[in-house]
KEKE-3310 file (N, C-alpha, C; in steps of 0.2 Angstrom, whole numbers, plus 5000, padded with zeros to 4 digits):
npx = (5100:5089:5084:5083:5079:5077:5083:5100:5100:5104:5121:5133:5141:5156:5165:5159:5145:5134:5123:5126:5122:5112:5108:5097:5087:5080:5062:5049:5041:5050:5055:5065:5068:5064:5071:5083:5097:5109:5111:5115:5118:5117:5126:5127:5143:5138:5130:5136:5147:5139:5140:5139:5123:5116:5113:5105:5091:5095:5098:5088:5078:5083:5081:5067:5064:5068:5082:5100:5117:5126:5123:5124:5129:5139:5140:5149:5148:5151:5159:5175:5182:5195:5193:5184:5188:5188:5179:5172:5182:5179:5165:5164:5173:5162:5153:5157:5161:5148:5145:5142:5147:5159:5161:5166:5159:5158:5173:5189:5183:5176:5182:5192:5203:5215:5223:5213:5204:5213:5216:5204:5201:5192:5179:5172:5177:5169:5168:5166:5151:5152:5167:5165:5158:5167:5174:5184:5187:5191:5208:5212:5202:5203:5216:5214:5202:5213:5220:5212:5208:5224:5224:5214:5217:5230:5225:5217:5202:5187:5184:5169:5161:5152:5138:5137:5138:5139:5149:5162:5168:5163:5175:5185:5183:5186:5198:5206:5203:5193:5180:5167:5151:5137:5122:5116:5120:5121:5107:5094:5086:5071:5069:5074:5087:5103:5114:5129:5140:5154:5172:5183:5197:5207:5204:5201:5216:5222:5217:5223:5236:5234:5231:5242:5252:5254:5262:5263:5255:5240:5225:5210:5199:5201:5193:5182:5165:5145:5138:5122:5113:5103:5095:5101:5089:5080:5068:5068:5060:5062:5075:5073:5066:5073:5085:5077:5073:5085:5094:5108:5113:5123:5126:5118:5120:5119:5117:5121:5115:5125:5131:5141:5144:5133:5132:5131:5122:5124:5116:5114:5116:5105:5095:5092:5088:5075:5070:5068:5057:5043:5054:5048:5038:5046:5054:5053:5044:5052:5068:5080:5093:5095:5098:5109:5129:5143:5150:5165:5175:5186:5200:5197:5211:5218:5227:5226:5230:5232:5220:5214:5219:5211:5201:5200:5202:5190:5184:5170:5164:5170:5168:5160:5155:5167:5166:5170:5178:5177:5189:5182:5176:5165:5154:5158:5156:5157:5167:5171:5175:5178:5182:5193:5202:5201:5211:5222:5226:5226:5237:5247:5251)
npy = (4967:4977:4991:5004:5018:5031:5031:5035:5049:5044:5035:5046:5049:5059:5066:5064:5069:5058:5049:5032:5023:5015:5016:5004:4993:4978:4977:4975:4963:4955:4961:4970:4988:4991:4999:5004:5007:5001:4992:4996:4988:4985:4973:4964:4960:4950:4941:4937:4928:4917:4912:4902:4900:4907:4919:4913:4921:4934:4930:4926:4937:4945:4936:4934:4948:4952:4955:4954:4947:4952:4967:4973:4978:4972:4980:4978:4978:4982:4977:4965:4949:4941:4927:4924:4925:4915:4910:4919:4923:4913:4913:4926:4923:4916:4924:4934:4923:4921:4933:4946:4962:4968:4977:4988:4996:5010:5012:5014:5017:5005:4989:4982:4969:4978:4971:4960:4966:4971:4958:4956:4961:4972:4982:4993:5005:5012:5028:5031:5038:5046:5050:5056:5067:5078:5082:5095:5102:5095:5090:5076:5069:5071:5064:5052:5050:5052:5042:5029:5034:5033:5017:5013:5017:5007:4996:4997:4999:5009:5022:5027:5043:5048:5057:5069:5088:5098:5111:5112:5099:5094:5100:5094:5080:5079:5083:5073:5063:5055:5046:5043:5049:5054:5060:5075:5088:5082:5077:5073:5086:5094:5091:5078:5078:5076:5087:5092:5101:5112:5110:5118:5130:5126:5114:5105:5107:5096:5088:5082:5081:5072:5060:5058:5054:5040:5027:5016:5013:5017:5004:4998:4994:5003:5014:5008:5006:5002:4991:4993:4980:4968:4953:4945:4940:4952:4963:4978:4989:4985:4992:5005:5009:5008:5018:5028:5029:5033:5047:5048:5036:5028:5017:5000:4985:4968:4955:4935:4920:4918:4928:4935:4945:4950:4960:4976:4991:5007:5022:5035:5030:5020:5028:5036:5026:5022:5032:5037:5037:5027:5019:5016:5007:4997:4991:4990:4980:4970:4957:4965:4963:4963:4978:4979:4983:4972:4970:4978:4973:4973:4966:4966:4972:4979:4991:5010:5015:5007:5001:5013:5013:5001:5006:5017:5009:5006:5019:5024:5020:5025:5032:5024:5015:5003:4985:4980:4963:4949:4936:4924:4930:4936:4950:4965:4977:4991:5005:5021:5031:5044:5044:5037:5046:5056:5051:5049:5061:5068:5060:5062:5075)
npz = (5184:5183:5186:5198:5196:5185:5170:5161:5148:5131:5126:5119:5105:5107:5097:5086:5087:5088:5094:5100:5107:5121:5136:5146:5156:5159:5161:5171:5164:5159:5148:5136:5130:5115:5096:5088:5093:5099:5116:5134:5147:5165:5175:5188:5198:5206:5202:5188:5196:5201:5190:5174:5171:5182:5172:5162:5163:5159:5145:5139:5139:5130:5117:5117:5118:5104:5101:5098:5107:5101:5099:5113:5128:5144:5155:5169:5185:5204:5219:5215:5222:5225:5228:5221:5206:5196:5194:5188:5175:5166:5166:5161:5146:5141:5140:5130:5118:5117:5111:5115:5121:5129:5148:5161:5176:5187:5184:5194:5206:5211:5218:5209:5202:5194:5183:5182:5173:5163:5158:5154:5143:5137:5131:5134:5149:5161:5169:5187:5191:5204:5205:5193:5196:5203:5194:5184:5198:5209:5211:5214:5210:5196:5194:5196:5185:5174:5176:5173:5160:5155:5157:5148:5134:5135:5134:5124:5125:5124:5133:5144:5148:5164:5169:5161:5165:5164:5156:5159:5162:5152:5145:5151:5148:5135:5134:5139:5131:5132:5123:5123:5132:5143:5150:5157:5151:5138:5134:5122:5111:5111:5097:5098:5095:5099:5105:5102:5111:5103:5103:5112:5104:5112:5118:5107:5103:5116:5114:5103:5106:5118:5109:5099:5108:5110:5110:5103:5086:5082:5082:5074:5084:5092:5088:5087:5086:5091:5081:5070:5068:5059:5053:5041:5032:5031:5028:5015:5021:5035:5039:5035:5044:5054:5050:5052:5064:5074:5066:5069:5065:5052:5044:5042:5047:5038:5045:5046:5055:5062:5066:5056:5043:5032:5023:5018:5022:5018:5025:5016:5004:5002:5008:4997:4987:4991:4992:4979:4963:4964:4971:4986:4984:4977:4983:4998:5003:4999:5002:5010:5006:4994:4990:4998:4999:4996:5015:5019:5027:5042:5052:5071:5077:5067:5061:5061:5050:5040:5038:5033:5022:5015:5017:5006:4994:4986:4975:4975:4991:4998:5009:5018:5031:5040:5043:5056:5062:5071:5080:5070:5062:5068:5067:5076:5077:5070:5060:5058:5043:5046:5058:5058:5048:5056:5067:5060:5055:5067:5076:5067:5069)
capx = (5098:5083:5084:5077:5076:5076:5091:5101:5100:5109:5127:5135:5152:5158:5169:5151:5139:5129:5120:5129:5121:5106:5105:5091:5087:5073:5058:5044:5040:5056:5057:5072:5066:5063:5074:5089:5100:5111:5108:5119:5114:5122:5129:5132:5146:5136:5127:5143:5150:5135:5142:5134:5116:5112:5113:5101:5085:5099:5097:5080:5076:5086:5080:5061:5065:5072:5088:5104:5121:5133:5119:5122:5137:5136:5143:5148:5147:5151:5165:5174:5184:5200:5191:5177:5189:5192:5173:5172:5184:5175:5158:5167:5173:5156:5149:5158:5160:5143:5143:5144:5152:5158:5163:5168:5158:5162:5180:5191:5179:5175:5187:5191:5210:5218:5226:5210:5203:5217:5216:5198:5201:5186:5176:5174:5178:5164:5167:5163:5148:5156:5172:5163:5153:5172:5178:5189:5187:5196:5212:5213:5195:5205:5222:5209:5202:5217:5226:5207:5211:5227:5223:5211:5223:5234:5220:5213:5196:5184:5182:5164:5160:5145:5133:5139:5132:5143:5154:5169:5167:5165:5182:5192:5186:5189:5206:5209:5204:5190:5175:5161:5148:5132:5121:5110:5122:5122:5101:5093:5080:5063:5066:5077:5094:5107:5120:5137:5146:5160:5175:5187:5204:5213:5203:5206:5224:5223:5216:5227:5242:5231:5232:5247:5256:5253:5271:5260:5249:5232:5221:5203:5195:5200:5189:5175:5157:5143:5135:5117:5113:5100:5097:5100:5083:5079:5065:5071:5055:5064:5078:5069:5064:5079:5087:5070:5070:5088:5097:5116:5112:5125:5124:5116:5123:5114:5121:5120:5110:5133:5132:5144:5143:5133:5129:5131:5119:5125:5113:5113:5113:5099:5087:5088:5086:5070:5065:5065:5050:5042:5057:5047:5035:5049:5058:5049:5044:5058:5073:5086:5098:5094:5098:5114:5133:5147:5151:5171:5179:5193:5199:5198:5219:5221:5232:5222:5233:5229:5211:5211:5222:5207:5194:5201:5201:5184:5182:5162:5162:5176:5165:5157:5158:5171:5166:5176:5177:5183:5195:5178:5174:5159:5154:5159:5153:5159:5174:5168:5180:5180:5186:5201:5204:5205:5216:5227:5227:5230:5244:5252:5251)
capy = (4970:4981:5000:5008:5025:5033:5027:5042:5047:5039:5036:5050:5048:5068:5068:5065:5070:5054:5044:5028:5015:5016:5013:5001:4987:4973:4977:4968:4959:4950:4963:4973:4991:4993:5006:5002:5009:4995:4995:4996:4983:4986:4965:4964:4953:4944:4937:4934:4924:4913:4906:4903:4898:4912:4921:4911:4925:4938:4928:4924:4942:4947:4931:4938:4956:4951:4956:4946:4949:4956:4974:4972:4979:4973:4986:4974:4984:4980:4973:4956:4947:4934:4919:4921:4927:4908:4906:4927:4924:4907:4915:4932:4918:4914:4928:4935:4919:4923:4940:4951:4967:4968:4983:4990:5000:5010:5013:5022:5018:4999:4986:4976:4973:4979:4966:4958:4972:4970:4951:4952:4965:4974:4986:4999:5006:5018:5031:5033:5045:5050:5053:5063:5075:5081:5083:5095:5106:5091:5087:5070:5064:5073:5062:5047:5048:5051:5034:5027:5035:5028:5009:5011:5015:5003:4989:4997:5002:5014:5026:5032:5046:5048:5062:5076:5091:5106:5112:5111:5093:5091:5098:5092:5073:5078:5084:5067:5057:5051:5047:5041:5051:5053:5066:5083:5091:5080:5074:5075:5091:5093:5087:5072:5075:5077:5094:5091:5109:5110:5110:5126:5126:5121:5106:5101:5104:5092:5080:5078:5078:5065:5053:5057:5053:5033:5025:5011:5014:5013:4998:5001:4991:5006:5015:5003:5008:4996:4993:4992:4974:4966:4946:4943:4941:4958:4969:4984:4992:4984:4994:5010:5009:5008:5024:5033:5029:5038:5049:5045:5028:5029:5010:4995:4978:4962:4948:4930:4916:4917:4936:4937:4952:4946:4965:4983:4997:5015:5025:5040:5028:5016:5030:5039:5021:5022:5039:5036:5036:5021:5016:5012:5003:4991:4988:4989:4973:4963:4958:4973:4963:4968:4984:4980:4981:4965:4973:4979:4972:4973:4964:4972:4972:4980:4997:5013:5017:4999:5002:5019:5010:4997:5012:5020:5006:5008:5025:5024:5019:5030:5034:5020:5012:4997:4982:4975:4958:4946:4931:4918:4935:4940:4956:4966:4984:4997:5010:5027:5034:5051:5045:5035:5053:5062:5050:5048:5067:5069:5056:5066:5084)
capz = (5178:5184:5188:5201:5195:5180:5166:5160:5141:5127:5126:5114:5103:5107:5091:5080:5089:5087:5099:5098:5112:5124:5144:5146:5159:5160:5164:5175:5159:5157:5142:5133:5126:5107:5095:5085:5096:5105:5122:5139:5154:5169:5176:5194:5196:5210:5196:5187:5201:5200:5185:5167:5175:5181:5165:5158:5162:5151:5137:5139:5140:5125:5116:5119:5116:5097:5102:5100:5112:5100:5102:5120:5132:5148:5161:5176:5193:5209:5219:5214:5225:5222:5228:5214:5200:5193:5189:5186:5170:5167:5165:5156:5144:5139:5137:5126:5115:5114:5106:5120:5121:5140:5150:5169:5180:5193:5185:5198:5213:5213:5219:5204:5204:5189:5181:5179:5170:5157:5155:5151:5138:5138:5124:5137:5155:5161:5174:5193:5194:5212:5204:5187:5199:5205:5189:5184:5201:5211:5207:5214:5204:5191:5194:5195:5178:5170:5176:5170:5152:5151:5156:5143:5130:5133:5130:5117:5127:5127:5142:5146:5154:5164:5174:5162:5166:5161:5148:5160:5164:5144:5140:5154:5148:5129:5134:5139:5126:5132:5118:5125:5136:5143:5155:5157:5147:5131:5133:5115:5113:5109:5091:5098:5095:5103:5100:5108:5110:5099:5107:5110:5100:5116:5119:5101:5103:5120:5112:5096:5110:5119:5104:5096:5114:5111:5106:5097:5083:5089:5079:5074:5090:5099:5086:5088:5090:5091:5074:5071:5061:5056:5052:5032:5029:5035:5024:5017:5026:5043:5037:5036:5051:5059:5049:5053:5071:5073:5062:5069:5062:5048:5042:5045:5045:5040:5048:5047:5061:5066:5066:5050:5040:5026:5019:5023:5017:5018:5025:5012:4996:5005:5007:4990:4984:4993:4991:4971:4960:4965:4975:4991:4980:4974:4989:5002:5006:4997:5005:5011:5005:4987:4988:5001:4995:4999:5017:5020:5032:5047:5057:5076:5076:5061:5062:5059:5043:5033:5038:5029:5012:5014:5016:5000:4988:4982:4977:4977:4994:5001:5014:5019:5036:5039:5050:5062:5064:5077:5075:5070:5057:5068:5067:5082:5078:5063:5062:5053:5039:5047:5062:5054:5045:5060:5069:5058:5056:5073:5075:5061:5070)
cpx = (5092:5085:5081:5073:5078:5085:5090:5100:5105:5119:5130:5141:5154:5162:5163:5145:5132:5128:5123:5126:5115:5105:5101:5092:5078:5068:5052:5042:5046:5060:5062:5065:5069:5068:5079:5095:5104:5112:5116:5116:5121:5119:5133:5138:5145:5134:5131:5146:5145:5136:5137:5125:5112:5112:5107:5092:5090:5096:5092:5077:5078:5081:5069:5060:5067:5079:5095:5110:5125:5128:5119:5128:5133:5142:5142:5151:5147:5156:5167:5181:5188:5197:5185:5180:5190:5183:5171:5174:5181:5169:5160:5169:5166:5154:5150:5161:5153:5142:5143:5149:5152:5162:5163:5164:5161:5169:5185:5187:5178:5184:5189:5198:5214:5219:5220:5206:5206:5217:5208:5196:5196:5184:5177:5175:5174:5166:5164:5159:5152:5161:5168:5160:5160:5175:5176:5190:5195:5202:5212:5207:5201:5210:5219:5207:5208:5222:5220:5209:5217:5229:5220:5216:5226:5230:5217:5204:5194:5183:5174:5165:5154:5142:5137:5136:5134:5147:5161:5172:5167:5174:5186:5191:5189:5196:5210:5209:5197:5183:5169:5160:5141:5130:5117:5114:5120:5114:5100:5088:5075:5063:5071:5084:5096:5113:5126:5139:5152:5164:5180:5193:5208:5211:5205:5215:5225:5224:5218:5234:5241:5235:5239:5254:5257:5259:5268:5256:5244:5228:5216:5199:5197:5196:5181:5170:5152:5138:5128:5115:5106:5098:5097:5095:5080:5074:5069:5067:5058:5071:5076:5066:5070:5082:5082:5070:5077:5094:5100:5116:5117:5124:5119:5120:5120:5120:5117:5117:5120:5135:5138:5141:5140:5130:5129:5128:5120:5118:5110:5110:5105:5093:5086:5088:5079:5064:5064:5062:5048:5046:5056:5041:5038:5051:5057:5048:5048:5065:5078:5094:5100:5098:5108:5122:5135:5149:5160:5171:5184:5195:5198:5207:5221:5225:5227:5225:5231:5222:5209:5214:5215:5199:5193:5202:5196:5181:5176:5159:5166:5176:5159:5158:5162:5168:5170:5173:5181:5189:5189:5174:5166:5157:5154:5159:5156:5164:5171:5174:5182:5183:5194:5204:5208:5211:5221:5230:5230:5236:5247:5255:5249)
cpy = (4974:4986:5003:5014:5026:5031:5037:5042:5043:5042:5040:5049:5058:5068:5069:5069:5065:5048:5037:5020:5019:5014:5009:4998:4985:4974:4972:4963:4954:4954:4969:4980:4990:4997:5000:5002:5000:4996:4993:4991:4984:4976:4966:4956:4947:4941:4934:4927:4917:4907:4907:4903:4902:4920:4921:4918:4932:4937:4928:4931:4946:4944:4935:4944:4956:4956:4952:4950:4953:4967:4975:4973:4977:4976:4981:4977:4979:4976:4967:4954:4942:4928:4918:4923:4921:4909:4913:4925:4917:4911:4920:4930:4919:4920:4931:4929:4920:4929:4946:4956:4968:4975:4983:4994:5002:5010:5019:5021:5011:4996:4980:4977:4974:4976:4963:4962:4971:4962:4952:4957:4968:4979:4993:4999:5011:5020:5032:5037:5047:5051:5059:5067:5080:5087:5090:5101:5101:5088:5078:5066:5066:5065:5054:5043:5048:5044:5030:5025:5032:5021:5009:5011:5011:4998:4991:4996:5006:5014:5028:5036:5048:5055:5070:5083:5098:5107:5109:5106:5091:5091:5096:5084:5073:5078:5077:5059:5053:5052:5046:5045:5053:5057:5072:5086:5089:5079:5076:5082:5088:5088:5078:5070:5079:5081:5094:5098:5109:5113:5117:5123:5122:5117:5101:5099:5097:5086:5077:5076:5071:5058:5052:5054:5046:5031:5019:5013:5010:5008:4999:4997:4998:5012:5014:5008:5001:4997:4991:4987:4970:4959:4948:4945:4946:4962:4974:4986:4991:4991:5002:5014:5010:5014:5028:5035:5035:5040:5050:5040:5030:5022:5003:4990:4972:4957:4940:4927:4918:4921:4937:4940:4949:4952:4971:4988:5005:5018:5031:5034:5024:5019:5035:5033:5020:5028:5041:5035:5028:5017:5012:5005:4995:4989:4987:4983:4968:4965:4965:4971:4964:4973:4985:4979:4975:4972:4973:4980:4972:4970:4968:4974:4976:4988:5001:5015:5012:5001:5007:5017:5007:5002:5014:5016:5005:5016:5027:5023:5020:5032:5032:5015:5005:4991:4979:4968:4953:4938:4925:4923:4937:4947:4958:4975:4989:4999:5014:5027:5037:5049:5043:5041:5056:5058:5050:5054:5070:5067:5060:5074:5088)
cpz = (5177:5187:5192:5200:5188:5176:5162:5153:5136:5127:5120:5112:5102:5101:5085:5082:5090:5092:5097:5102:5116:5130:5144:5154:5157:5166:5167:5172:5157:5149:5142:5130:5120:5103:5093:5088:5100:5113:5128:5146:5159:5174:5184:5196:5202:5208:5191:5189:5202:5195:5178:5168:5177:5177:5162:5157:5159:5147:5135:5135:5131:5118:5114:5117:5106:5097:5102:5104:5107:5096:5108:5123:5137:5152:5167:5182:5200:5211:5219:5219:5221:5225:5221:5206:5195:5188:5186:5176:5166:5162:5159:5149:5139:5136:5131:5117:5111:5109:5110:5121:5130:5141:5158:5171:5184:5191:5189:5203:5213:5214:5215:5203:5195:5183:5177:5172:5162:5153:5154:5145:5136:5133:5128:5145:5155:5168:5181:5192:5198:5208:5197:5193:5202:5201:5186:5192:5207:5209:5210:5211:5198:5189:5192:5186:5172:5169:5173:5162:5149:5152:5151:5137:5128:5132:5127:5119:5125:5133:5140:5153:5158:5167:5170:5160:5165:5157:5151:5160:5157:5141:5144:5150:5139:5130:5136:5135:5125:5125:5119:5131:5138:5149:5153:5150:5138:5131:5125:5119:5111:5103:5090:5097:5097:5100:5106:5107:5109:5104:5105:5106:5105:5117:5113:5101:5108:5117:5109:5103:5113:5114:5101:5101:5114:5104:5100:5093:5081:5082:5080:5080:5093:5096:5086:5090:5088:5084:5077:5066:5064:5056:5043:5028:5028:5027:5022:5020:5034:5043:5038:5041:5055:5057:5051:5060:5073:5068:5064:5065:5054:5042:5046:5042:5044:5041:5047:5053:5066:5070:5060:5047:5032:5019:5021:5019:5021:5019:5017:5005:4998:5002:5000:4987:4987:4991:4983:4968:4962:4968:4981:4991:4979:4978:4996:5006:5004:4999:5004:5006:4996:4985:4993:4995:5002:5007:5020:5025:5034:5051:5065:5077:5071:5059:5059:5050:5039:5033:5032:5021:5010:5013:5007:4992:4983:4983:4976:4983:5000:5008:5020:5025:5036:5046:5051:5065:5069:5075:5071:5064:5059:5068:5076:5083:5070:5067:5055:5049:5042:5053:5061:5053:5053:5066:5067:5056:5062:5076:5073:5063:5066)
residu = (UNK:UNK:UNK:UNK:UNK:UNK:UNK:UNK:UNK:UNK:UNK:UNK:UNK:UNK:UNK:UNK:UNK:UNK:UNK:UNK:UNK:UNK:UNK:UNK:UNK:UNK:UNK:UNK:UNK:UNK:UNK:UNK:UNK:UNK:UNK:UNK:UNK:UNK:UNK:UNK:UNK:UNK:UNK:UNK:UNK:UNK:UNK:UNK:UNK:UNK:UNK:UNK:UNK:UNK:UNK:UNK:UNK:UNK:UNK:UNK:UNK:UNK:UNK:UNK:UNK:UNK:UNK:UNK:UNK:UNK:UNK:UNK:UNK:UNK:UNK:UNK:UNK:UNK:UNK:UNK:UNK:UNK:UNK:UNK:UNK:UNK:UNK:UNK:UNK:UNK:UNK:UNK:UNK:UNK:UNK:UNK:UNK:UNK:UNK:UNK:UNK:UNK:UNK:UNK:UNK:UNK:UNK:UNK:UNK:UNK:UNK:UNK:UNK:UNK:UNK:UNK:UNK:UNK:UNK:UNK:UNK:UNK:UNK:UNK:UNK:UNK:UNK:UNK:UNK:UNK:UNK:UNK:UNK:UNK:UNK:UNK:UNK:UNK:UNK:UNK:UNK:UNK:UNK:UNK:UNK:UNK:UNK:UNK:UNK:UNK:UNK:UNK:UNK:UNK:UNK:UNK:UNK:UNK:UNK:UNK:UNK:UNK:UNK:UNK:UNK:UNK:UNK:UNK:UNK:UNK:UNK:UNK:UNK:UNK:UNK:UNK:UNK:UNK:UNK:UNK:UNK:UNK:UNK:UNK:UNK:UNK:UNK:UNK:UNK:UNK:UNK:UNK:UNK:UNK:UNK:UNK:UNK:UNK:UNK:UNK:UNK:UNK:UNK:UNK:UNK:UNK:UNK:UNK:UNK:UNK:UNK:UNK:UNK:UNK:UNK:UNK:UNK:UNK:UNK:UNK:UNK:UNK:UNK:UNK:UNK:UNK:UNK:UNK:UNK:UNK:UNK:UNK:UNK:UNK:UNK:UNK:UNK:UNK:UNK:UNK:UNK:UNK:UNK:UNK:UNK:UNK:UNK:UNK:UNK:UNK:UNK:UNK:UNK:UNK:UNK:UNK:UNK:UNK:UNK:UNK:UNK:UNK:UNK:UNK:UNK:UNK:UNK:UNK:UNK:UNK:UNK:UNK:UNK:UNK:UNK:UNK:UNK:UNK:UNK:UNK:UNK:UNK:UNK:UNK:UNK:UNK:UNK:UNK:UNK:UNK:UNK:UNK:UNK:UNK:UNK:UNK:UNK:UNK:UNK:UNK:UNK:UNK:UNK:UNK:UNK:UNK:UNK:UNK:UNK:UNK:UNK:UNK:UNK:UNK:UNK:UNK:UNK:UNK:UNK:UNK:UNK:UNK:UNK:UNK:UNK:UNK:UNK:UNK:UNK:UNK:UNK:UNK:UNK:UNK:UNK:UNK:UNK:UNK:UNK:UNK:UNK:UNK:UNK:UNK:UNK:UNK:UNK:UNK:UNK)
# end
């Protein structure tokens, strides 16, 4: 869970433009970095294989940092073997009971046999470096990512893409679907944010064929991003801080000691609730959840069309993120309006 060399910048959603997650590891201190941003820990599965026990300096660290697991993907890397797979899905089990968002390293390059892959149903699959630095000059890196792209599909993942460092490499991975990426190319600037280069018309067109190619109709998990929440009791001043720190942050989510959604404040209404005569005067230091609405929920299953019925019921809030929750109704990340829009526009041709 520690880093030799530099961690690369944040992980970007290419259809918004918005920094969405955050590379980290534990540092000498047993410590987690700061920032609202949910973070990415890369989980080697020799540590996995260890069993629940040696986890325990994870949670710790987490625990200490004021973090809880469902801010927390863990990218498990390295190769796994069919004698350790018993206490692998055992362990995998666990973590995600806990609140963990889990994922694959090294997809397309490590030895992890498929199957599992699919039974552990995962949030995301993140790409081979060594195969992205190919990419799209090589056809066989090409041929690669593409078979990557459509296992994730069919389990309703996200793909990450990593080390991207040119434009060409941008649109060959939008052409396939993929949403997630990170690298020189996307870094934030001087003033911190991050400017994805719109894509040509043909990569649009790919990408609506992309979507519209899938015989099932896809369900908001495969939408998922990771929310940014809160506990209940949360300040609005804590609040403020967390839209202040980055401007993608669209919502925030308070949650309960459970992690249930016990409130969802819109960015935009939020901070002209603050930014009001004497707004930061009154709310400020009294709870966030004053100022929060009931937060509209989904479950992750739920078809991207019901979602958008369920978006459009309240026409003051039309535009207001949905969270997703899992079968115990924890929160397990948001689903934007817009991107509902554009799937379902896409699907449609």
């Amino acid at each position: 869970m520690t880093s030799p060399g530099p961690l690369p910048g944040p992980v970007v959603d290419l259809d918004t433009g918005a920094a969405v997650a955050r590379p980290a590891a534990v540092d000498a201190a047993g410590l987690l970095p700061g920032g609202p941003l949910p973070l990415v820990l890369e989980l080697p599965f020799t540590v996995v294989a260890r069993g629940a026990g040696a986890l325990v300096p994870l949670h710790e660290a987490l625990r200490r940092s004021g973090r809880h697991p469902r801010e927390t993907m863990l990218l498990l890397t390295g190769p796994c073997g069919n004698a350790e797979r018993p206490v692998i899905q055992v362990t995998l089990d666990g973590l995600r009971t806990l609140g963990y968002l889990l994922g694959f390293g090294d997809a397309g390059l490590e030895s992890v046999p498929l199957d599992m892959i699919a039974e552990a149903s995962p949030y995301l699959l993140a790409l081979s470096p060594g195969v992205m630095t190919r990419v799209p000059r090589d056809h066989r890196a090409v041929a690669v990512v593409r078979a990557v792209a459509e296992l994730a599909r069919g389990i309703g993942a996200h793909v990450l893409a990593p080390g991207i460092e040119e434009q060409a490499q941008l649109a060959a991975v939008r052409g396939w679907g993929v949403r997630l990426a990170h690298g020189p190319l996307l870094a934030p600037g001087p003033d911190g944010r991050v400017r994805v280069p719109l894509p040509e018309p043909a990569e649009a067109a790919a990408a609506a064929a992309v979507a519209s190619g899938q015989e099932l109709g896809p369900r908001v998990q495969e939408l998922l991003l990771p929310a940014v929440t809160l506990p209940a009791e949360a300040k609005a001043e804590d609040v403020v801080a967390a839209f202040g720190d980055e401007p993608s942050i669209t919502s925030v989510i308070l949650v309960d000691e459970y992690q249930r959604p016990r409130g969802s404040l819109d960015r935009g209404r939020f901070l002209l609730s603050i930014a009001a005569r004497y707004g930061h005067a009154l709310h400020a230091t009294k709870p966030a959840r004053r100022l929060a609405d009931p937060p509209r929920t989904v479950s992750r299953s739920t078809p991207v069309v019901a979602a958008m019925r369920a978006a459009g019921q309240d026409a003051a809030r039309v535009y207001d993120d949905l969270v997703v929750t899992d079968e115990l109704n924890r929160c397990m990340g948001i689903v934007r309006v817009s991107d509902l829009i554009r799937q379902v526009t896409a699907a449609g041709g």
